[in-house]
TIRO-2110 file (N, C-alpha, C; in Angstrom, 1 decimal):
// TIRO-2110
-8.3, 15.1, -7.0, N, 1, A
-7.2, 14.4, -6.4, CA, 1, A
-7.8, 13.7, -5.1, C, 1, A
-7.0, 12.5, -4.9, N, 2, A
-7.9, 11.5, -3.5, CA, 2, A
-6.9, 11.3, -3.0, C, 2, A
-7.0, 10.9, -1.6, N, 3, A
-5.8, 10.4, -0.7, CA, 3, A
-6.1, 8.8, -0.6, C, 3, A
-5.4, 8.0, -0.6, N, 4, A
-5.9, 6.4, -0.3, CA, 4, A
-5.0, 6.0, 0.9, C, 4, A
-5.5, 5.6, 1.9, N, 5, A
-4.7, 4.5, 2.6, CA, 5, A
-5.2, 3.3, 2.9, C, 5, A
-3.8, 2.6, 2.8, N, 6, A
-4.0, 1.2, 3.0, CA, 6, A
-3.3, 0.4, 3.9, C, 6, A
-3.7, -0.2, 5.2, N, 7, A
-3.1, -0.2, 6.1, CA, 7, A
-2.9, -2.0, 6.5, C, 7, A
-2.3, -2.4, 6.9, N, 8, A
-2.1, -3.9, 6.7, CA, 8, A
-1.1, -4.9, 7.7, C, 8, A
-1.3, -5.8, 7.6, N, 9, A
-0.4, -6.8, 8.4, CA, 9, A
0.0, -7.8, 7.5, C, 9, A
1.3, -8.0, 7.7, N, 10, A
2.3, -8.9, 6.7, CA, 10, A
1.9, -10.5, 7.2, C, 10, A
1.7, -11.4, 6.2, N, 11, A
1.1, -12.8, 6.4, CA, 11, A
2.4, -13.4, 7.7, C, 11, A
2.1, -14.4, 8.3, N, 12, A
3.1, -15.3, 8.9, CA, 12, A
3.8, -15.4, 8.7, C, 12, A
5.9, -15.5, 8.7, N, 13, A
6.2, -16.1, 8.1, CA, 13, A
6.9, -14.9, 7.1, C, 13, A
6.4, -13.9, 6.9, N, 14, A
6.8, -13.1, 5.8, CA, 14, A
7.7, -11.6, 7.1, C, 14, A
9.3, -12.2, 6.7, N, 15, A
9.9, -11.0, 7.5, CA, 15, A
9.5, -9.6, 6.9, C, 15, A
9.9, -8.8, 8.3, N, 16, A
9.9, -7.3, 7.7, CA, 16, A
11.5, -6.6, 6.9, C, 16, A
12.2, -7.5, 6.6, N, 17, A
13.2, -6.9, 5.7, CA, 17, A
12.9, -7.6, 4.1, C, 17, A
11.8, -9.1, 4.0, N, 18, A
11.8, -9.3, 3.1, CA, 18, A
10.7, -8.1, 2.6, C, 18, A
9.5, -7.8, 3.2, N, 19, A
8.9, -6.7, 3.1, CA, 19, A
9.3, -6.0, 2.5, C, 19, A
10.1, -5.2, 3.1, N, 20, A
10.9, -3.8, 2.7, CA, 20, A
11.6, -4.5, 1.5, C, 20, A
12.4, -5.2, 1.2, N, 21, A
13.6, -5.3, -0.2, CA, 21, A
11.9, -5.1, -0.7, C, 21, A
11.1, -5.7, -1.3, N, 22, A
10.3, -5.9, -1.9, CA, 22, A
9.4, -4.5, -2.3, C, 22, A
9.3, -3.4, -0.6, N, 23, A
8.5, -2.6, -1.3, CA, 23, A
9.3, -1.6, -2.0, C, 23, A
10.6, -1.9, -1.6, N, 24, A
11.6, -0.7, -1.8, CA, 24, A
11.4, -0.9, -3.4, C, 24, A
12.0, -2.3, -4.0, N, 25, A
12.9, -2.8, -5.3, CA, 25, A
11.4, -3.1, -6.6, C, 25, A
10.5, -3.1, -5.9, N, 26, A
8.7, -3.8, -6.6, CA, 26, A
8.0, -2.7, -6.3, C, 26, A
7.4, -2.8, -5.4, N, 27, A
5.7, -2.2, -4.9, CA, 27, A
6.3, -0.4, -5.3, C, 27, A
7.0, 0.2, -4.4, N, 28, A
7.5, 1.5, -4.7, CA, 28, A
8.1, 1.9, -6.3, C, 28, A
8.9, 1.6, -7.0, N, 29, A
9.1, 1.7, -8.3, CA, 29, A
8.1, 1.4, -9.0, C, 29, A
7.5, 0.3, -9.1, N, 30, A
6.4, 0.5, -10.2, CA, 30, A
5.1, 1.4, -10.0, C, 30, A
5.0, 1.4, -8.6, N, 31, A
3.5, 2.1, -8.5, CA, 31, A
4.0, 3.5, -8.6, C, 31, A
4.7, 4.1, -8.3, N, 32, A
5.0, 5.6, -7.9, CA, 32, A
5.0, 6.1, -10.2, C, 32, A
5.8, 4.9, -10.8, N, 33, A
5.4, 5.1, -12.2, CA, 33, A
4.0, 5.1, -13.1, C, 33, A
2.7, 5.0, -12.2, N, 34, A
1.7, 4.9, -12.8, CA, 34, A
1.1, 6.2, -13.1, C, 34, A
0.4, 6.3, -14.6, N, 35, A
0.0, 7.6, -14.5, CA, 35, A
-1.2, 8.3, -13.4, C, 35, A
-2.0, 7.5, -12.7, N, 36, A
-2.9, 8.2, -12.2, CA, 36, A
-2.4, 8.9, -10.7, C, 36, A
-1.1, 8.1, -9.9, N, 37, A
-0.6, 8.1, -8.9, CA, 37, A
0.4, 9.6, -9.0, C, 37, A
0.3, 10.2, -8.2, N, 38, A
0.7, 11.6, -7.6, CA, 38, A
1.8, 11.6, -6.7, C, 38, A
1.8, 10.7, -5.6, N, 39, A
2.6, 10.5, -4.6, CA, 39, A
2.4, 8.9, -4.3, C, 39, A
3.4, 8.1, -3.8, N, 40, A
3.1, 7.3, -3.1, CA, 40, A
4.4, 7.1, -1.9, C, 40, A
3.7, 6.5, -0.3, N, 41, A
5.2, 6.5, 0.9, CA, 41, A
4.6, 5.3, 1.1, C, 41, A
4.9, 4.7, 1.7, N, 42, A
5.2, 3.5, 2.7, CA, 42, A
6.0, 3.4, 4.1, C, 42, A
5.1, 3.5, 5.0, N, 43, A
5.6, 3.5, 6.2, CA, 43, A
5.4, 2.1, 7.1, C, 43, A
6.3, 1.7, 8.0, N, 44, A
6.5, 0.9, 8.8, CA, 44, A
6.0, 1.0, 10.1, C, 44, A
4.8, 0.5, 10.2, N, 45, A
4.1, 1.0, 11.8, CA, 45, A
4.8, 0.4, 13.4, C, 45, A
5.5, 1.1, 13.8, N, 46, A
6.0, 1.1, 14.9, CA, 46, A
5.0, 0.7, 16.7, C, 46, A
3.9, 1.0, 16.4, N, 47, A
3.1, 0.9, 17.8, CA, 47, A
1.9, 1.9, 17.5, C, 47, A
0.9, 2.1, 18.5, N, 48, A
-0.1, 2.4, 18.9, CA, 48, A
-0.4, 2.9, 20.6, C, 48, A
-0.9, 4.2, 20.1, N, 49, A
-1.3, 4.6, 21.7, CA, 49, A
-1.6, 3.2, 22.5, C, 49, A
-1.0, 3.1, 23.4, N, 50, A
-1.6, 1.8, 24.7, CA, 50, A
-0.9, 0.7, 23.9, C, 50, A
-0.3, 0.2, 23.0, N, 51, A
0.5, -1.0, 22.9, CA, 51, A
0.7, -1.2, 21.0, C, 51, A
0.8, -2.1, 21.2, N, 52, A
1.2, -2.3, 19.6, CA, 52, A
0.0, -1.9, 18.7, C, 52, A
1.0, -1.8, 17.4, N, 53, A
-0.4, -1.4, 16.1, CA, 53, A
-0.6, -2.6, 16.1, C, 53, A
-2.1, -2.5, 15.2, N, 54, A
-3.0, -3.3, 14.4, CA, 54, A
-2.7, -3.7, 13.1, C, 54, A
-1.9, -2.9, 12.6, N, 55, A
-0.9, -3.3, 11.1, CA, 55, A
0.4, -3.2, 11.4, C, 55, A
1.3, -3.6, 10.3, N, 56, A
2.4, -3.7, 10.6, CA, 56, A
3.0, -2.2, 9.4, C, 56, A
1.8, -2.3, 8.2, N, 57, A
2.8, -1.4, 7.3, CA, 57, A
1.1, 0.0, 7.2, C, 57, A
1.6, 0.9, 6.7, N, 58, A
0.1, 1.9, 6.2, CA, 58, A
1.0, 2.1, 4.8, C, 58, A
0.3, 2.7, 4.1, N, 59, A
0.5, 3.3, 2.3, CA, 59, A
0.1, 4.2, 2.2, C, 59, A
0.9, 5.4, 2.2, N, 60, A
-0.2, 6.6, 1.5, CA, 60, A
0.2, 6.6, 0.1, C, 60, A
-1.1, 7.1, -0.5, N, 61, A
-1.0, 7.6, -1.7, CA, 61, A
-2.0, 8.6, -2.6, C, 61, A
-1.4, 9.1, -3.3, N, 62, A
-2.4, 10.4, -3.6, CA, 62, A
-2.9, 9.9, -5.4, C, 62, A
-3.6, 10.1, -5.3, N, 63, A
-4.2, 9.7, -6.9, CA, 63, A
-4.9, 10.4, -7.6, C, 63, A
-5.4, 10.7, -8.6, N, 64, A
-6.2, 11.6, -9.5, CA, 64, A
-7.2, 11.1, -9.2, C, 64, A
-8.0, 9.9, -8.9, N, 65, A
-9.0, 9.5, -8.4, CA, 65, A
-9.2, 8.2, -7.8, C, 65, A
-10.3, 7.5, -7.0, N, 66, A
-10.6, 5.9, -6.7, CA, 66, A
-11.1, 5.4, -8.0, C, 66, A
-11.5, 5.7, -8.8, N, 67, A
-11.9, 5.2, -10.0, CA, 67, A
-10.5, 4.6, -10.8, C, 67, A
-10.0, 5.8, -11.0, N, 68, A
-8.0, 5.8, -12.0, CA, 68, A
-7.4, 4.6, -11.4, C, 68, A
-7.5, 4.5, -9.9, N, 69, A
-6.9, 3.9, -9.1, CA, 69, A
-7.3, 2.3, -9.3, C, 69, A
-8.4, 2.3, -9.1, N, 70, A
-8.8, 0.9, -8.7, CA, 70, A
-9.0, 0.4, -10.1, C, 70, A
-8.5, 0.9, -11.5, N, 71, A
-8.6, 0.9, -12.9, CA, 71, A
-6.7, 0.9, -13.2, C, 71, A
-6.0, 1.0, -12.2, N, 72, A
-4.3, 1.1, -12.5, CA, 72, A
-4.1, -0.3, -11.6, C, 72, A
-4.7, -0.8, -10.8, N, 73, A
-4.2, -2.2, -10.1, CA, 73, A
-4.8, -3.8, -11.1, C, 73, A
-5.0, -3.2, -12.3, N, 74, A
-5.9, -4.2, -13.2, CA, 74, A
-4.9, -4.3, -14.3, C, 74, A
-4.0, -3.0, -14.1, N, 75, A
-3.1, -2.8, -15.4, CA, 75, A
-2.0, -3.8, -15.5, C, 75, A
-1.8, -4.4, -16.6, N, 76, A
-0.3, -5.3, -17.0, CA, 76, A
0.7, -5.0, -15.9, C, 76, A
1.0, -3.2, -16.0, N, 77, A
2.1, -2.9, -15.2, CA, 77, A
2.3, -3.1, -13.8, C, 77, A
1.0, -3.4, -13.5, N, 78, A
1.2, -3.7, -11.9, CA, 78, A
0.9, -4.8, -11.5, C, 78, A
1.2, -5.6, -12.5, N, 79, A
0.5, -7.1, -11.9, CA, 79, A
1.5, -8.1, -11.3, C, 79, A
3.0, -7.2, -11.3, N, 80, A
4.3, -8.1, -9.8, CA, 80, A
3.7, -7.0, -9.1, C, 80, A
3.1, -6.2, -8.9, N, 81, A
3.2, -5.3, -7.1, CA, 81, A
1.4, -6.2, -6.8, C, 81, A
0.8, -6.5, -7.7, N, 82, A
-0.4, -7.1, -6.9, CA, 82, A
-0.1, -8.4, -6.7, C, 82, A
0.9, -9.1, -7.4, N, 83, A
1.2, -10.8, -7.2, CA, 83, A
1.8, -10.6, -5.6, C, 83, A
2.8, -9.5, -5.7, N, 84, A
3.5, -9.6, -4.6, CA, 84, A
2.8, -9.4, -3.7, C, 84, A
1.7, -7.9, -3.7, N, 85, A
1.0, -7.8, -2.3, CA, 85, A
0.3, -9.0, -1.8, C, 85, A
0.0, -10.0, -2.9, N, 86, A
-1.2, -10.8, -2.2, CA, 86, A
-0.1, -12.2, -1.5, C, 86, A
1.1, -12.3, -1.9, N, 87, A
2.2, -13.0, -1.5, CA, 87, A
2.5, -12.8, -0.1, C, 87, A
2.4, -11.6, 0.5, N, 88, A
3.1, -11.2, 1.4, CA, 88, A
2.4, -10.3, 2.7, C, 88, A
1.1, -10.2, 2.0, N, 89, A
0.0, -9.4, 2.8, CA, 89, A
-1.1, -10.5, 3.5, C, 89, A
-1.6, -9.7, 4.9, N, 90, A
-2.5, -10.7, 5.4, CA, 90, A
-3.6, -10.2, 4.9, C, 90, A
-4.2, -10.5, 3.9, N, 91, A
-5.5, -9.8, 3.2, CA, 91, A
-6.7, -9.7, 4.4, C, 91, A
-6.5, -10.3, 5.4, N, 92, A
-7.8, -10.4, 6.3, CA, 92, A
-7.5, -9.1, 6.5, C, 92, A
-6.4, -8.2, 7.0, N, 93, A
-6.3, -7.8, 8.5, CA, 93, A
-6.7, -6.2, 7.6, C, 93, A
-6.0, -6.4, 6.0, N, 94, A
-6.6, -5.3, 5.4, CA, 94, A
-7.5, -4.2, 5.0, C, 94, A
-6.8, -3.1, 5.2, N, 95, A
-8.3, -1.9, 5.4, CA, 95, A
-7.3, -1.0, 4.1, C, 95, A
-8.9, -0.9, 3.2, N, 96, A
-7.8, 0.5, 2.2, CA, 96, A
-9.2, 1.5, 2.2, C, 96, A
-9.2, 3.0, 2.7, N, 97, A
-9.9, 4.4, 2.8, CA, 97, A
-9.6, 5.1, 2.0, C, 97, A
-10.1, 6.0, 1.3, N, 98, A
-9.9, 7.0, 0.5, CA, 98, A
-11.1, 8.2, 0.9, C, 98, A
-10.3, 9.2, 0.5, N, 99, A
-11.3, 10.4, 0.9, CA, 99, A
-10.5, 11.7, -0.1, C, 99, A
-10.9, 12.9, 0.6, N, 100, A
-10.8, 14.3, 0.2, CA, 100, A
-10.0, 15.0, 0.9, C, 100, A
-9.1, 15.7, 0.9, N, 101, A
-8.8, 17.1, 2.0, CA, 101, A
-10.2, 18.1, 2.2, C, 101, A
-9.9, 17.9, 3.4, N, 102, A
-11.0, 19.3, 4.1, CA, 102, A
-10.4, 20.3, 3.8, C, 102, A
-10.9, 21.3, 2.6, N, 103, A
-10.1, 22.5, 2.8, CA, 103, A
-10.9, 23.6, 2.7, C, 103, A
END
């Protein structure tokens, strides 16, 4: 199991309520139905020690692996949550991490 985050700034132009209807009604329903996905949240980044965040949204999500993963955003089923993300995301400002629990 992998943790993935993906942390991001919404393009110009693109409100944060259309955001939300979108990850609520798209991005959240279809992805949380894929088989390799475990968990997925979506949070709304509020600020940063000393002044504003660097993104506007982060993603967590837990997956059986970055392989499954980056092998489930290629799939039929997700191809309105990738049309959408690339609609509405500032792909520059984009950072996606994956790693392990230290345990």
């Amino acid at each position: 199991m992998q943790k993935v985050y993906a942390l991001y700034k919404l393009k110009p132009g693109v409100t944060a309520e259309e955001y939300v209807e979108w990850s609520k009604t798209v991005d959240q329903e279809i992805t949380r139905r894929q088989p390799c996905v475990r968990s997925f949240r979506v949070f709304q980044l509020g600020g940063s020690r000393g002044g504003p965040s660097p993104w506007d949204v982060v993603e967590d999500i837990e997956v059986e692996s970055w392989n499954a993963w980056q092998e489930c955003l290629t799939t039929p089923e997700m191809a309105d949550v990738v049309a959408g993300f690339r609609k509405m995301v500032d792909r520059e400002s984009a950072i996606t991490v994956f790693g392990s629990e230290i345990a």
